[in-house]
C-alpha positions in Angstrom: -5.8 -8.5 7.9 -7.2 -5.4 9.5 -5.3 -2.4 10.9 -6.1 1.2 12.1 -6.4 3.9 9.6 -3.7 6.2 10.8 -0.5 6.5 9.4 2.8 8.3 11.4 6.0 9.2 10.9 8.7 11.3 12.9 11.2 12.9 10.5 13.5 14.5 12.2 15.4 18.4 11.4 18.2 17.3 9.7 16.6 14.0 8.4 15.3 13.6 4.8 12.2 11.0 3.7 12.8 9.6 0.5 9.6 8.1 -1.7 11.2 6.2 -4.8 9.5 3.4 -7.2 9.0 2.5 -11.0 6.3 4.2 -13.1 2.5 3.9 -11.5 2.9 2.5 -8.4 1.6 5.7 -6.4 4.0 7.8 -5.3 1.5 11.0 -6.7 -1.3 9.5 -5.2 0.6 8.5 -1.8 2.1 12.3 -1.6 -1.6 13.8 -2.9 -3.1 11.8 0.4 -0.4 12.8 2.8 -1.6 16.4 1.7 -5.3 15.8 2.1 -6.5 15.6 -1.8 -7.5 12.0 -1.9 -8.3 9.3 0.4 -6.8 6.0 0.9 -8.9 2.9 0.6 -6.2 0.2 1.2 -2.2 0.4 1.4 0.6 -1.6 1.4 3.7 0.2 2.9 7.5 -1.1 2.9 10.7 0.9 3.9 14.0 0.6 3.6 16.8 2.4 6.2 20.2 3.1 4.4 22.9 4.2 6.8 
């Protein structure tokens, strides 16, 4: 499976983004690429929307 390297998101004023998970599976590392620090080799995203 291939995809493009870019990642997007559109968080509205108002809105909150929540990253959760168990110990060790990357929420440091995801938050350290979002701010530049590291660089992703491979991802695997899921979300969940709670109304």
């Amino acid at each position: 499976m291939h995809s493009d390297s870019s990642l997007s998101a559109c968080i509205k004023q108002g809105q909150h983004l929540a990253i959760s998970g168990v110990s060790g599976c990357g929420k440091s590392s995801l938050l350290q690429v979002i701010a530049g620090i590291n660089h992703l080799n491979r991802v695997l995203l899921s979300s969940t929307t709670i109304d």
